[in-house]
N, C-alpha and C positions, 0 to 999 in steps of 0.2 A: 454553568451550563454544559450541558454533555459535547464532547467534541464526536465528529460524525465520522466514523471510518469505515472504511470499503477495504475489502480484501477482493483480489482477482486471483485466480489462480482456476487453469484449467480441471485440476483434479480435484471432484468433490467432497471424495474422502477428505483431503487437506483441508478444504474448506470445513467441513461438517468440525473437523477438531481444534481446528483454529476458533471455529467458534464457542466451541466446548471450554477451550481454553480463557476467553473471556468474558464468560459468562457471569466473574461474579464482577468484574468493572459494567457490565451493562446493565447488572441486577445494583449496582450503587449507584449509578447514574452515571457512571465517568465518562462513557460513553454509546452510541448508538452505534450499530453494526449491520452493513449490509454487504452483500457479497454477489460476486459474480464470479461466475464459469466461463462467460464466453467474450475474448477477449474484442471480436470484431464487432460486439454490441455495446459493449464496454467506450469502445473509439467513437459508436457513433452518439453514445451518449456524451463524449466530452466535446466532440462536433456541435454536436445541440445545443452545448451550455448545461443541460439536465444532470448533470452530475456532481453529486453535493457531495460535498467532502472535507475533512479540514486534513485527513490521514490517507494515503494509497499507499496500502503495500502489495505488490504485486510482483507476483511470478515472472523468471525473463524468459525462459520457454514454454511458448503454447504456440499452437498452431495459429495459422493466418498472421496474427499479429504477437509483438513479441514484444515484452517489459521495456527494450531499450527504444519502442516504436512508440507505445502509450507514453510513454514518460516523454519524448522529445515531441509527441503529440499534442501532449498537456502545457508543456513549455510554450510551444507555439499562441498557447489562445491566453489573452492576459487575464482571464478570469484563476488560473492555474498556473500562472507564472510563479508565487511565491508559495504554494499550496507545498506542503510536507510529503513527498513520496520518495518511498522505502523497499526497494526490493527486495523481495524475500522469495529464497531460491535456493536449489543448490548447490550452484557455483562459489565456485571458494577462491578461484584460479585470479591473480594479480590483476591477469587480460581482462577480466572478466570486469573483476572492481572496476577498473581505467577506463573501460567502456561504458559501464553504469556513471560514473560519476561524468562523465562528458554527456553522457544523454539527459543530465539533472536529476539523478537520484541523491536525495538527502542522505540516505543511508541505508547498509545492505545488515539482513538477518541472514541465519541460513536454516532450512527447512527441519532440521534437526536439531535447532537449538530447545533446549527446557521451557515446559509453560511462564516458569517462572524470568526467562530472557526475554519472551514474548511482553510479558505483563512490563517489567522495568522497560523495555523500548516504547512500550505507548507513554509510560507514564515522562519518561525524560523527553520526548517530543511533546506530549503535551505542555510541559514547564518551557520546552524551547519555542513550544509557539503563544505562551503565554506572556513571556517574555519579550517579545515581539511587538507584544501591545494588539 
């Protein structure tokens, strides 16, 4: 069954080629892909419960709200307590990780890594949440 991933990230360009990027996992079914821009819609869908996911990788600067605010937002509600999210950003900086990984990021990409780093992170999180049971 396809696992469902969300990318947030304020700029659309990135989105438009992240999804470019995995376009041929979701043309084999590996998974489903929906995306958002605006990260204060993004909070209130995980408010709701409305936000389906088994993957976030998201941006930690955007306006209003920020990567290390949804993620410790998602943490908070136990439908998202164990859910897989991924920052994907361009912070590279130690401070940076230390603070992602205390806010509950599973793990950090950075915005310039190759289609092909892209593609291996979904697929080793997918085997890490398969694993899981």
């Amino acid at each position: 069954m396809a696992k469902k991933v969300i990318f947030l990230d304020d700029s659309k360009s990135i989105l438009k080629t992240i999804s470019y990027t995995v376009t041929e996992l979701v043309n084999d079914g590996v998974i489903t892909v929906q995306t958002y821009d605006n990260s204060e819609l993004f909070a209130i869908h995980l408010r709701e419960g409305s936000a389906d996911f088994d993957i976030l990788f998201s941006d930690i600067n955007m306006p209003s709200v920020s990567g290390y605010d949804i993620t410790r937002l998602a943490r908070s509600i136990d439908k998202y307590k164990t859910k897989m999210i991924i920052a994907l950003t361009t912070e590279i900086s130690e401070e940076s990780k230390k603070m992602g990984k205390e806010a509950g990021f599973n793990g950090w990409i950075t915005k310039i890594s190759s289609p092909e780093v892209m593609k291996s992170t979904i697929a080793n999180t997918i085997r890490a949440i398969n694993a899981k049971g």
